[in-house]
N, C-alpha and C positions, 0 to 999 in steps of 0.2 A: 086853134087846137093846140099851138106849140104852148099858149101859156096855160091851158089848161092843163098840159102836162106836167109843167115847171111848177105849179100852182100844187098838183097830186104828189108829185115825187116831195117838194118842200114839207108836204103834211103827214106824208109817208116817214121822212126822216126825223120829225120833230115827235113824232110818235115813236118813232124806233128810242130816241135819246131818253124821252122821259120813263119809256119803259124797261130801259136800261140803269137811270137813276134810280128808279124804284124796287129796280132787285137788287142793289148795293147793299155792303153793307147797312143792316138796321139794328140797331141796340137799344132794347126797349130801357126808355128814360123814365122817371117820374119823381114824383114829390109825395111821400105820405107824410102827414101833419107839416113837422118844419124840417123833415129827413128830406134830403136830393140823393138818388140812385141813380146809379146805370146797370141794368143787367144783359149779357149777351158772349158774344165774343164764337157765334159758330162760322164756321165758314176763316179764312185768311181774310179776308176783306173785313170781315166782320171784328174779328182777334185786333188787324191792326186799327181800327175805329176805336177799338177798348182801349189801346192802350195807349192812344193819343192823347183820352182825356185821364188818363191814370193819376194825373199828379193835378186835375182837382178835385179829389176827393182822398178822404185822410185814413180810409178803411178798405182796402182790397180785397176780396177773398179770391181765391184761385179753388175751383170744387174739380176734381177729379176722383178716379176708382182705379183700383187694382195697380199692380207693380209697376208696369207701362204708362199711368197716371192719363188715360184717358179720359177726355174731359165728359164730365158728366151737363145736363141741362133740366134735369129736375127735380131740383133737391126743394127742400119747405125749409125756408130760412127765415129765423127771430130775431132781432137785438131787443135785449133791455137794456135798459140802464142799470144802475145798482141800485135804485127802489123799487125794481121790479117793473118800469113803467115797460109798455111795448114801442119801440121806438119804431122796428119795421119789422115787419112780417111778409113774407111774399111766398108763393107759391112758383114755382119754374126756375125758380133761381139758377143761373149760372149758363155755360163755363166761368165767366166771370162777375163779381158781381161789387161793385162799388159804391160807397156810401161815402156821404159828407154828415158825419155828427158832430156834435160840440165836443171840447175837450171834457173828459172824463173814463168814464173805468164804464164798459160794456159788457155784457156774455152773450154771447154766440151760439144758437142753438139750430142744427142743420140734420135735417131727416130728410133719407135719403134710402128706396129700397127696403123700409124699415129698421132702418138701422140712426141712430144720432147721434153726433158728434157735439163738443159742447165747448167752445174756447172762453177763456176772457181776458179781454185785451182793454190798456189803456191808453187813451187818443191823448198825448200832451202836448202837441204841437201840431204845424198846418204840415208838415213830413211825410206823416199818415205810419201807418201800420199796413205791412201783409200779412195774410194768413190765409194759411195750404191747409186747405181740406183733402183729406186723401180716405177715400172708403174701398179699403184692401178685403178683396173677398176671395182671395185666393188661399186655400188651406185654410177657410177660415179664422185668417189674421185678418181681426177689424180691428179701425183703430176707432175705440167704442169712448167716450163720454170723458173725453181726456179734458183734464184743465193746460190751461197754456200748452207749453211745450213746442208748438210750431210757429208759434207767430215773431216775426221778424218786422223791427220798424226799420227805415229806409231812410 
């Protein structure tokens, strides 16, 4: 009986761990064509997973809303290139969302609440680039379809 116990409680706790693993932080990863992403970053657990792997990948964005810059998580985020190719496209984008492209010259196209923002930034080194989306809807100060202006390489 005593190992039948020791036998339940062992499977009790290995259950408990895995299902404790499994709500950690998660930051959905992926690959479209030859782009590598991460997008995520809710939760403290989650935020510090993002920015572990921050430095590898060469494109950052940080999406937040209004004065207080609360993080936003569903924005519709584009990159092209500069022949127009779509490089990535994703739906749910954000708080944070990271990218590994080649070097070159991108635009930035993020809709959000109906509203889109529009950067373009160029990747010349493995350093990377951030860039702060901020969709301010307070009085009506959006910051609507701006070129550059916020992005900061590191």
């Amino acid at each position: 009986m005593m190992r039948i116990t020791k036998f339940l409680l062992s499977g009790l706790i290995c259950t408990i761990a895995l299902l404790s693993i499994a709500n950690i932080a998660y930051a959905e990863q992926g690959k479209a064509d030859d782009v590598i992403y991460a997008n995520g970053g809710i939760g403290q657990e989650e935020a510090d997973e993002m920015r572990a792997k921050a430095g590898n990948f060469n494109l950052r964005l940080y999406l937040s809303e209004g004065k207080q810059g609360q993080s936003i998580t569903d924005a519709q985020i584009t990159i092209t290139d500069k022949k127009g190719n779509v490089r990535l496209d994703l739906s749910g984008g954000g708080p944070m969302l990271f990218v590994h492209l080649e070097n070159g010259n991108y635009k930035i196209s993020a809709n959000y609440n109906g509203t889109r923002i529009t950067r373009n930034v160029a990747i010349a080194s493995h350093r990377g680039v951030n860039v702060y989306l901020n969709w301010k809807h307070e009085n009506g100060d959006v910051d609507n379809d701006t070129e550059d202006g916020l992005s900061q390489g590191i």
